[in-house]
KOLSEVEX-435959 format. One record per residue (C-alpha): y negated, x, z. Coordinates in pm, 1 decimal, padded with zeros to 6 digits. Example, Ala and Ser with C-alpha at 12.3 -4.5 7.8 and 13.67 -1.06 7.14 Angstrom:
2
+----------+----------+----------+
:        Y :        X :        Z :
+----------+----------+----------+
:  00450.0 :  01230.0 :  00780.0 :
:  00106.0 :  01367.0 :  00714.0 :
+----------+----------+----------+
***
This chain:
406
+----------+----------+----------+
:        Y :        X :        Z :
+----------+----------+----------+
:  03916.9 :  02451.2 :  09138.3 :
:  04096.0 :  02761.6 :  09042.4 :
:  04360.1 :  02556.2 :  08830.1 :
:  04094.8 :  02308.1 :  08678.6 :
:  03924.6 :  02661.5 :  08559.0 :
:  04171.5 :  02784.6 :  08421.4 :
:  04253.3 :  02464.0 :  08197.7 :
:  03860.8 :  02445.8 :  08115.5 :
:  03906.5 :  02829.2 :  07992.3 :
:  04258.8 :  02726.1 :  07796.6 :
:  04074.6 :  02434.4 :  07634.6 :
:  03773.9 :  02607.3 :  07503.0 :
:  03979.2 :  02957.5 :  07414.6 :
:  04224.5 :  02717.2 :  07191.1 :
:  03871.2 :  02583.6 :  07027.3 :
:  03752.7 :  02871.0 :  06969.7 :
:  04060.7 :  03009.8 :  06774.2 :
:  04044.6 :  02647.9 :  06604.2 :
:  03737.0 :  02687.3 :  06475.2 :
:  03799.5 :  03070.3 :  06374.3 :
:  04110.5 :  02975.9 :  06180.9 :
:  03943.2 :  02690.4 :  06010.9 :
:  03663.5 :  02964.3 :  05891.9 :
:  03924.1 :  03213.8 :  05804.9 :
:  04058.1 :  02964.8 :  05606.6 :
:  03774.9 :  02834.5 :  05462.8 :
:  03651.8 :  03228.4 :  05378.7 :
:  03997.1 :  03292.6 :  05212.5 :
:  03951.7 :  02969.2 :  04999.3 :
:  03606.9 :  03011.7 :  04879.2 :
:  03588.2 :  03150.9 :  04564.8 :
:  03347.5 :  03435.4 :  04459.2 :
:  03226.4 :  03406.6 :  04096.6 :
:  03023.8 :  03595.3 :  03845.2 :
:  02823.3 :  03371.9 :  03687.9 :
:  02619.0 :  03421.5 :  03327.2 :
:  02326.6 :  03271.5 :  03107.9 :
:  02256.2 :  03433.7 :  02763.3 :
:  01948.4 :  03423.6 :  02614.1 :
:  01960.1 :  03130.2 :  02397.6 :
:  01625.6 :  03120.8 :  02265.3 :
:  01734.1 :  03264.8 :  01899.3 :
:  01875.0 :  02924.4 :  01806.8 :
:  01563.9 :  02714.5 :  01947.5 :
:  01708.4 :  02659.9 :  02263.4 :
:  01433.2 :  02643.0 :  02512.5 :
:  01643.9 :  02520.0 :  02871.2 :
:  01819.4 :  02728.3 :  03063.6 :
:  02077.7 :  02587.4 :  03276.5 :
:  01949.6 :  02788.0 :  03598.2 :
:  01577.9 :  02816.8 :  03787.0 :
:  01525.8 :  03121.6 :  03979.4 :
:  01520.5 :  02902.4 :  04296.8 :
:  01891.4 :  02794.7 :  04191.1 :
:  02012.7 :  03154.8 :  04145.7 :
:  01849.5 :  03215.7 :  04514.6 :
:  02090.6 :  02911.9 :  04654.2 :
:  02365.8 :  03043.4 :  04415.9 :
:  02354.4 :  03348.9 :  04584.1 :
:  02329.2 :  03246.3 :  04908.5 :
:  02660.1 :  03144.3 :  04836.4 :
:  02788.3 :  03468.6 :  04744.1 :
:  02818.4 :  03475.0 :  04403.1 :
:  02684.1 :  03692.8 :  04127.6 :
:  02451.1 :  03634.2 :  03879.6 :
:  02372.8 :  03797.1 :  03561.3 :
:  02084.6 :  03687.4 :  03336.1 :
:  02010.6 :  03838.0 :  02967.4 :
:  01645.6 :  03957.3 :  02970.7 :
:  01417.6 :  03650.6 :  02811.5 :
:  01674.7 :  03384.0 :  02892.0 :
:  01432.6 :  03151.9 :  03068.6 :
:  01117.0 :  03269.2 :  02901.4 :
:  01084.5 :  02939.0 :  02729.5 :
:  01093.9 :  02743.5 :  03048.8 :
:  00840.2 :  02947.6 :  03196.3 :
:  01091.2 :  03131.1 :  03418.1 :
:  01045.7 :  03496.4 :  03401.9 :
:  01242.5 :  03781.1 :  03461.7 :
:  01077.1 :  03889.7 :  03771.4 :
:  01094.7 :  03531.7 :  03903.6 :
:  01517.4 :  03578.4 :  03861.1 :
:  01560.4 :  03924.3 :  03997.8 :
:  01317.0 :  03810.2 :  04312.9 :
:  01616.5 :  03541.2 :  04322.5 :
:  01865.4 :  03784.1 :  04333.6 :
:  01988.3 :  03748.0 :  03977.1 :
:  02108.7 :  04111.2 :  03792.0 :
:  01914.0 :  04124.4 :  03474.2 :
:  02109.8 :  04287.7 :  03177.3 :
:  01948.7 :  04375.3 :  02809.5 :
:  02266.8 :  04246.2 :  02581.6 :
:  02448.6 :  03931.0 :  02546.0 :
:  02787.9 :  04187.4 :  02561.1 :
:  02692.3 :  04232.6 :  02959.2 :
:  02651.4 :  03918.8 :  03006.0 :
:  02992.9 :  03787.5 :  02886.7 :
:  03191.6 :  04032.5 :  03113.2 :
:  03100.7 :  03763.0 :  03371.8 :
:  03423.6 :  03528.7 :  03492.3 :
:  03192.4 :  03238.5 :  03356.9 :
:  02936.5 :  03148.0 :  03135.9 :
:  02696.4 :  02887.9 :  03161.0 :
:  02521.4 :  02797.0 :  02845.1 :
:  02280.9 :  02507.5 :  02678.2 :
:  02425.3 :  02502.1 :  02359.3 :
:  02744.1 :  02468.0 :  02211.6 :
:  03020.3 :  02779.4 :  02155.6 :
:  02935.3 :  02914.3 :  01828.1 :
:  03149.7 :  03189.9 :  01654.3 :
:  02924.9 :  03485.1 :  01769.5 :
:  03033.9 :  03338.7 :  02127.9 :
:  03360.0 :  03401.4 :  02066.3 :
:  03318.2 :  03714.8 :  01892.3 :
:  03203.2 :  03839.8 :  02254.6 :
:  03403.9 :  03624.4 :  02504.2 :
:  03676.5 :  03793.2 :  02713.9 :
:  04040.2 :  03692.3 :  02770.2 :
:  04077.9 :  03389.4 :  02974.2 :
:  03715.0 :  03334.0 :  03043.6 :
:  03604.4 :  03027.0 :  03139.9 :
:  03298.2 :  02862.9 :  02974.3 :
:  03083.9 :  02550.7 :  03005.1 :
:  02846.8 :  02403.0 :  02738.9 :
:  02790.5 :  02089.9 :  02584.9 :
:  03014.1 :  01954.1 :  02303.8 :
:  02860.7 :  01859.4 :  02005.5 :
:  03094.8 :  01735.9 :  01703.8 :
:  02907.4 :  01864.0 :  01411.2 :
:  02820.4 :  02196.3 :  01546.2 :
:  03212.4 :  02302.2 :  01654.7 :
:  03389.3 :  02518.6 :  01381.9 :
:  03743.1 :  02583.9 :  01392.8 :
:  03738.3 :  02921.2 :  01378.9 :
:  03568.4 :  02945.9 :  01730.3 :
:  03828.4 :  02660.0 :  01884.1 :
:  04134.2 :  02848.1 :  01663.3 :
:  04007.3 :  03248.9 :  01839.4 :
:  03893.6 :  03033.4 :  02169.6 :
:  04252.7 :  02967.3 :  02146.6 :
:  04420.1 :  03286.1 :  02091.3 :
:  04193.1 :  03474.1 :  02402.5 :
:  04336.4 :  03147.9 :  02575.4 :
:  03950.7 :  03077.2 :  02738.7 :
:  03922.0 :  02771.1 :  02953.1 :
:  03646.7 :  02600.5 :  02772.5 :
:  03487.6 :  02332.4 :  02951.0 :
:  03225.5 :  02042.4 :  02766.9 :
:  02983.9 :  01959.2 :  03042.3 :
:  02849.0 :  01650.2 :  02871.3 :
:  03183.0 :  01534.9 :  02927.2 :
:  03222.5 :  01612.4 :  03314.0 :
:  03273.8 :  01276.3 :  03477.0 :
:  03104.1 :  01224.7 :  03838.3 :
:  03303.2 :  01007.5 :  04090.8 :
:  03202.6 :  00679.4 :  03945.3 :
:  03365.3 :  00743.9 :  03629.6 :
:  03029.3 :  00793.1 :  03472.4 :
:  02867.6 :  01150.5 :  03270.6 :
:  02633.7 :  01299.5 :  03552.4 :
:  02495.8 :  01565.3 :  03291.8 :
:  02472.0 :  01328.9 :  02985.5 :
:  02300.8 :  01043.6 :  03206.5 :
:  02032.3 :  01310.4 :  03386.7 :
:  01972.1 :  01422.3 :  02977.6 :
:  01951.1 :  01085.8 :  02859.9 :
:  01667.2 :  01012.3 :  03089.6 :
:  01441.7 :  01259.6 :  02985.5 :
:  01553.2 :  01137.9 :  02592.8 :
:  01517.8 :  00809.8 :  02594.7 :
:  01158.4 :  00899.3 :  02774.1 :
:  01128.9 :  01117.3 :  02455.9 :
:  01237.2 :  00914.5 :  02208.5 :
:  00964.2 :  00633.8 :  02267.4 :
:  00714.7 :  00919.5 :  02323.4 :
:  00839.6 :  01066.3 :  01928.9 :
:  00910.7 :  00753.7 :  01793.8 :
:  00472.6 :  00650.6 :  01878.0 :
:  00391.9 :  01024.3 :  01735.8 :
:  00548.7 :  00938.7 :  01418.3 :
:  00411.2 :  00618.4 :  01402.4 :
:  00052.0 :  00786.6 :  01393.7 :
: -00197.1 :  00877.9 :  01132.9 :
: -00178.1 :  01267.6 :  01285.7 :
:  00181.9 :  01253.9 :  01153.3 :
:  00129.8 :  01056.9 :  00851.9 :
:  00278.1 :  00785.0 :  01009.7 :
:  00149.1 :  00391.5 :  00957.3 :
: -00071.9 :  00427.2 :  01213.2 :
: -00002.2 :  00202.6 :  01429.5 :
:  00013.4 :  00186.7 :  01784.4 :
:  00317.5 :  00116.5 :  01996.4 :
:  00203.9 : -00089.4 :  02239.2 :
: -00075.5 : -00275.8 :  02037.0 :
: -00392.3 : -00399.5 :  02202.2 :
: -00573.1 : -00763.5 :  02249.4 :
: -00531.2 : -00944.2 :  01947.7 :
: -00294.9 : -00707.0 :  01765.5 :
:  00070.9 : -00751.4 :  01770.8 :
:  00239.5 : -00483.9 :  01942.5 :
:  00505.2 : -00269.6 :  01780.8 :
:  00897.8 : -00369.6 :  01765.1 :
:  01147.9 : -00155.5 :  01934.4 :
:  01538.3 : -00174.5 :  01824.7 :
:  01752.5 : -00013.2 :  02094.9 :
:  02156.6 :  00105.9 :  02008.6 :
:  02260.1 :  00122.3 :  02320.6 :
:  02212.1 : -00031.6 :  02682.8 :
:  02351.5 :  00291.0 :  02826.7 :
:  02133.1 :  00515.0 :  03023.8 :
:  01905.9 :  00669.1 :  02713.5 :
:  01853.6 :  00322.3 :  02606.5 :
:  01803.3 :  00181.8 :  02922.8 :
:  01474.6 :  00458.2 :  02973.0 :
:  01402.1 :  00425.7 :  02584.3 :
:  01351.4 :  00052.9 :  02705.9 :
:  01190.6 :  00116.2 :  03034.4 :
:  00926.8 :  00374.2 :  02837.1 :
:  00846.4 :  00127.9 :  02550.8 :
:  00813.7 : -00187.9 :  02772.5 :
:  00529.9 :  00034.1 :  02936.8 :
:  00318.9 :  00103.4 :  02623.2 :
:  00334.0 : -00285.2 :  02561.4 :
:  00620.4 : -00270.8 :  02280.9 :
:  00840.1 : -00555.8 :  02210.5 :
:  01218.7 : -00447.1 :  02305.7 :
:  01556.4 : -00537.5 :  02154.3 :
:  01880.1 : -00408.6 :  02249.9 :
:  02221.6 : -00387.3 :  02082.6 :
:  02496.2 : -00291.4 :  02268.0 :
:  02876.1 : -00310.8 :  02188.4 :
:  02871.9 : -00408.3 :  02558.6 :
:  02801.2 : -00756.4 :  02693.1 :
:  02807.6 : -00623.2 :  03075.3 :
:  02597.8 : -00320.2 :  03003.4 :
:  02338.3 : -00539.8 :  02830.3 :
:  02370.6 : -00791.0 :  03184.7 :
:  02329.2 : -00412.3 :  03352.3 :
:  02025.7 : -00332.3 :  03170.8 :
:  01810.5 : -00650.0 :  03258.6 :
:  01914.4 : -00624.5 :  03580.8 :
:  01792.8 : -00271.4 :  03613.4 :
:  01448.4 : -00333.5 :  03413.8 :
:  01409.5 : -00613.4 :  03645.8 :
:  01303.0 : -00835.0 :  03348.8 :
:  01435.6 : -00972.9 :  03012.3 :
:  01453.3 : -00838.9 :  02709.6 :
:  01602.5 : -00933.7 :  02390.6 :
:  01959.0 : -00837.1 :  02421.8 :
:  02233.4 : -00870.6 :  02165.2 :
:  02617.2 : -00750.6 :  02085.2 :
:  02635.1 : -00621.0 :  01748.4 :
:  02614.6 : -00953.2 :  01519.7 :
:  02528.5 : -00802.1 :  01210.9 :
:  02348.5 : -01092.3 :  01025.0 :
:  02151.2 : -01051.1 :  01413.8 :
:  02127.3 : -00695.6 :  01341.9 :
:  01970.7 : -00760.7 :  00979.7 :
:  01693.9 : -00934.4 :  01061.4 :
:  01625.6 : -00737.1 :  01393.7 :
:  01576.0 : -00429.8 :  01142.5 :
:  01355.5 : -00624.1 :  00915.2 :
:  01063.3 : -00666.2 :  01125.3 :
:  01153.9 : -00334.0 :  01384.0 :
:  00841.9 : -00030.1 :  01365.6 :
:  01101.9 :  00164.3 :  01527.8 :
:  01530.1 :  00191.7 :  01563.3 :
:  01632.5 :  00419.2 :  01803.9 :
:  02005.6 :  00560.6 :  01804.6 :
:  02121.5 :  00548.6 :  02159.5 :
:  02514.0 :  00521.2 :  02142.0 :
:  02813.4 :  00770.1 :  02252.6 :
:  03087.4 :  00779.9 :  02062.2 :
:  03320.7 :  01105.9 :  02225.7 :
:  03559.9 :  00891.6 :  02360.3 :
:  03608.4 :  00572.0 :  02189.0 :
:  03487.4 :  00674.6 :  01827.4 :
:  03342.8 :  00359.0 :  01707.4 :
:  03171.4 :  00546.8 :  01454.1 :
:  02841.8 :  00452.0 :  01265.5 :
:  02685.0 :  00120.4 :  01402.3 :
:  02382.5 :  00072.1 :  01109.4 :
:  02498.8 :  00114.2 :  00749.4 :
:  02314.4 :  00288.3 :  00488.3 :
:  02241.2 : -00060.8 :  00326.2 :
:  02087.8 : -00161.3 :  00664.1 :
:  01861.9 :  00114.5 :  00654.4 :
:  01746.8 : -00020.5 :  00385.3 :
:  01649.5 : -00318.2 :  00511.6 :
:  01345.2 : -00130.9 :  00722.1 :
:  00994.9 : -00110.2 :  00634.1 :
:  00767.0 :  00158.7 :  00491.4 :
:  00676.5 :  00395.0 :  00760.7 :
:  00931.4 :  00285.5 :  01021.5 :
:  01042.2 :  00502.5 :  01205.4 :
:  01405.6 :  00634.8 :  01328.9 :
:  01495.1 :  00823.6 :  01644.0 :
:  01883.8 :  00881.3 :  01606.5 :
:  01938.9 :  00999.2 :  01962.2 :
:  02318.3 :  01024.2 :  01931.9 :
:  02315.9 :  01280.9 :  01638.0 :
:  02479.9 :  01522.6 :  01884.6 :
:  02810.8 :  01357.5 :  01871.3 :
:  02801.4 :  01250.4 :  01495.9 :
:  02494.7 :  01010.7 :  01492.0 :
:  02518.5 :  00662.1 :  01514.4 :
:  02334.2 :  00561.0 :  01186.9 :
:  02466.2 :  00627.2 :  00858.1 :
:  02112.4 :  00775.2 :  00712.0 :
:  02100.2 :  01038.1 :  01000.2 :
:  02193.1 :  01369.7 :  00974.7 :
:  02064.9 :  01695.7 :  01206.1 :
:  01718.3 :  01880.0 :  01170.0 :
:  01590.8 :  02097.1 :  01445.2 :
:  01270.7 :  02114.9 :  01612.6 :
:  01062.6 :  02321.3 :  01319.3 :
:  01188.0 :  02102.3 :  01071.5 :
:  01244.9 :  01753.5 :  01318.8 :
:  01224.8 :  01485.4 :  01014.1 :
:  01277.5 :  01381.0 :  00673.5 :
:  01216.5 :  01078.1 :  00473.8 :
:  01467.6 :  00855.1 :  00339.9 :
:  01424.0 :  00505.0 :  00162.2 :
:  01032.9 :  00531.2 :  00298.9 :
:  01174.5 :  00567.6 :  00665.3 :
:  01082.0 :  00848.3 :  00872.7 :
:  01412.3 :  00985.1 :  01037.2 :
:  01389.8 :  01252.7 :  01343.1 :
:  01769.0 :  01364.1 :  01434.6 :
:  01673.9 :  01681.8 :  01633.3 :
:  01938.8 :  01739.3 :  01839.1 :
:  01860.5 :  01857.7 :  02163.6 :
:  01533.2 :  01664.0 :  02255.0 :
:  01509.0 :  01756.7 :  02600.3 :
:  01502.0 :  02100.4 :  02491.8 :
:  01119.5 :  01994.0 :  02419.7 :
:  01077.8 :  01947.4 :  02797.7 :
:  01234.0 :  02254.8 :  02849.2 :
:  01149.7 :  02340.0 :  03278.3 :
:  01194.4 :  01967.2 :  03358.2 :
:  01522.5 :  01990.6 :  03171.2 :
:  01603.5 :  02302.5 :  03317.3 :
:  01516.3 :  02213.5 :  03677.5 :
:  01790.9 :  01870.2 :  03591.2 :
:  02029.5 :  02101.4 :  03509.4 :
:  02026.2 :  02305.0 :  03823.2 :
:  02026.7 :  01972.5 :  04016.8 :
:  02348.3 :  01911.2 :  03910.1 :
:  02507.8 :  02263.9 :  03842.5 :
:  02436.6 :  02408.3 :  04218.7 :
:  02680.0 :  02135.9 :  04390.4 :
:  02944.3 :  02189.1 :  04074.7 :
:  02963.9 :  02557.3 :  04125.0 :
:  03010.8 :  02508.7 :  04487.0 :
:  03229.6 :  02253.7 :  04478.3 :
:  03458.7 :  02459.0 :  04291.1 :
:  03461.1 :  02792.5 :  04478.6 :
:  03532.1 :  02576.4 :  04810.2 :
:  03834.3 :  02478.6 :  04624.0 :
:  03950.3 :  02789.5 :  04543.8 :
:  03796.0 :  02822.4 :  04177.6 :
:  03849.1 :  02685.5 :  03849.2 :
:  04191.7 :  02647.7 :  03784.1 :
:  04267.5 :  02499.0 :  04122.7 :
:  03937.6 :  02255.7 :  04067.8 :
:  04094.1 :  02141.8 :  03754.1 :
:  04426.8 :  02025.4 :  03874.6 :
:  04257.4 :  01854.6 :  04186.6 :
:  03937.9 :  01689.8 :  04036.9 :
:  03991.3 :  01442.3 :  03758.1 :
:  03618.9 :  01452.5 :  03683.8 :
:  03613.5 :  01787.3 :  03580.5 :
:  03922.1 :  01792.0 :  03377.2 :
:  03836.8 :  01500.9 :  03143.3 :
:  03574.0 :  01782.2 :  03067.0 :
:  03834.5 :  02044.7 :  02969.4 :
:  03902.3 :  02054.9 :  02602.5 :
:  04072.4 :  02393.4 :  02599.0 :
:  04267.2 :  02515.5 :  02888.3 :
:  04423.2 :  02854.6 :  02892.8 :
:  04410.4 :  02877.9 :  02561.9 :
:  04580.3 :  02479.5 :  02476.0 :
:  04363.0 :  02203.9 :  02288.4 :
:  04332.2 :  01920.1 :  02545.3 :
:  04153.6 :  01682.9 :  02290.3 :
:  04271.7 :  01466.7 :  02010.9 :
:  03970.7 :  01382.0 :  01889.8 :
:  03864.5 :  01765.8 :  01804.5 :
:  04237.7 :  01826.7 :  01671.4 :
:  04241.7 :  01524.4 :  01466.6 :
:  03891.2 :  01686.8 :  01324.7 :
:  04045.4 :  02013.9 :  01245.9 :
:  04435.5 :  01916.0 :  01157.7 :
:  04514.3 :  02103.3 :  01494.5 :
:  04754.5 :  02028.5 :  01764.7 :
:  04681.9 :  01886.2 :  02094.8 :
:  04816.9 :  01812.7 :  02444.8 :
:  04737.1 :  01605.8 :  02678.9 :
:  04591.9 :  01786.9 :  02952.7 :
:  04745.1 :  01546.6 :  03238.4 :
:  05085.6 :  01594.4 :  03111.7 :
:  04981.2 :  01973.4 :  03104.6 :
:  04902.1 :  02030.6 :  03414.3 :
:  05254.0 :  01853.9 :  03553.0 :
:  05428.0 :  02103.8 :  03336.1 :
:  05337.6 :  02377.9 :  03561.4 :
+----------+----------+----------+
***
């Protein structure tokens, strides 16, 4: 009895120490960071990429947050609501960039840089025609990690922040496209979905990717008649599948194109072109082609636009008329839903963050998850990306071969 009490004691002491040297290990690992969100609302930027509830969890976790006063103001998330949360709430955009990293809605502009620290580490989105390369050339020189999260890749090889955005766009670009359509915008008046005896609107879709495929979905429920254009024959196959219907579905066939943009009420702009750079899809001449009063909803104008008329305008100033066609390139649309955006964003920042403390922060995170590296396009200080160094007449390096350097 003795003996078989002793073993029973051996067995759960060695257990015990088990499991305390696994949570030693897993304490030393864990990685503690200070986290900031400017106030972005000076350049019309209405998300925040943080609720209060998300700073709480954040927290919880043990790291630091530090909010500039009026950051999610827009969103209906007040100051009170993030110091309740356990956020610190600072007056200047200098406090907040003494953080290890900053978390922001909107691209790295040059005052960003002005303020950044030596080898911070910073995530935004990436958008082509906003980048200057004075802020990538000084981003450079402090050698900041700089980190595009519209180009973070989940574990199915798809864009986790892009495809949660493009859902709430391509819900908004149906919703803009039938405001612009109306007499209260001095549209045609016409409605999107017609009614008994009137023939409902027609929809041209670029794109059978995620915006398009909820551009589609939102039209389809007003009663529009759908086309889509994709480069793509098995994303088009994807997209009937996932509407659970058919709709008219093309590659790009431009003499198809033509005549689809003819009789279309509305074209919406739903292509990515980061990584392959296929460049504009519908010519100016196309354009052209349209009638009075349609309208265009150029969705990909963050990365270039995919339509040769299209260039940006911002959300005072959302359109302009060209050829008797209504264009609206704004940007960032979901920026007009700004607390449903904001809450998305927290969805998917809250496992991110965590993710990469448990491995030990950034730099280790980088070199283990491929995901999060293909959204690196300046690490320590090196250009990772040929398409922004091609842009610029910069040099790049591949960040694989990088990496295996050290």
């Amino acid at each position: 009895m003795d003996n078989s009490g002793k073993m029973l004691g051996a067995q759960i002491n060695r257990e015990w120490f088990l499991y305390q040297e696994k949570e030693v290990f897993g304490e030393r690992r864990h990685k503690r960071m200070t986290i900031g969100l400017p106030d972005e609302t000076g350049r019309r930027e209405n998300r925040i990429c943080l609720t209060p509830e998300a700073v709480g969890v954040l927290v919880d976790f043990g790291h630091s947050i530090l909010i500039q006063r009026g950051a999610g103001e827009q969103a209906h998330y007040h100051d009170r609501d993030y110091a309740d949360a356990g956020a610190q709430m600072v007056d200047t955009c200098e406090e907040v960039y003494t953080s290890d990293v900053i978390l922001k809605p909107t691209p790295v502009m040059q005052e960003d840089v002005e303020v950044m620290r030596d080898r911070q580490v910073i995530l935004s989105p990436i958008e082509l025609f906003e980048l200057r390369k004075e802020a990538i050339v000084e981003m450079m020189q402090k050698k900041v990690t700089a980190i595009g999260f519209d180009i973070l890749k989940g574990e199915n090889g798809t864009y986790p922040v892009v495809e949660m955005m493009s859902e709430i766009s391509g819900n908004s670009a149906i919703m803009i496209a039938s405001e612009y359509l109306s007499n209260s915008r001095e549209g045609k008046g016409i409605l999107l979905g017609g009614i008994t005896g009137v023939t409902p609107a027609e929809v041209v879709i670029l794109g059978a990717g995620t915006l398009g495929e909820y551009a589609a979905r939102t039209a389809l429920a007003l009663g529009a008649e759908v086309k889509v254009f994709d480069h793509s024959l098995d994303r088009l196959r994807r997209l009937n599948h996932c509407l659970g219907q058919r709709v008219y579905t093309s590659v790009f066939h431009t003499p198809v194109l033509e005549r689809a943009l003819l009789s279309a009420d509305v074209l919406i702009g739903a292509l990515r072109f980061f990584d392959d750079d296929l460049g504009i899809t519908v010519s100016e001449e196309q354009v052209k082609l349209m009638k009075q009063g349609a309208v265009i909803v150029d969705m990909s104008i963050e990365h270039g636009g995919c339509i040769e008329t299209s260039g940006p305008t911002t959300h005072d100033n959302p359109t302009y008329m060209y050829n008797g066609v209504i264009h609206y390139c704004v940007p960032n649309v979901p920026s007009r839903v700004a607390r449903t955006a904001s809450i998305a964003y927290s969805n998917l920042f809250i496992p991110l963050f965590e993710k990469i403390a448990r491995g030990g922060g950034f730099n280790p995170a980088i070199k283990s998850d491929a995901g999060l590296r293909h959204g690196v396009y300046i690490y320590n200080g090196v250009l990772t990306k040929k398409i922004i160094a091609d842009k610029y007449g910069l040099v790049s390096r591949d960040i694989d071969l990088l990496l295996a350097a050290f």
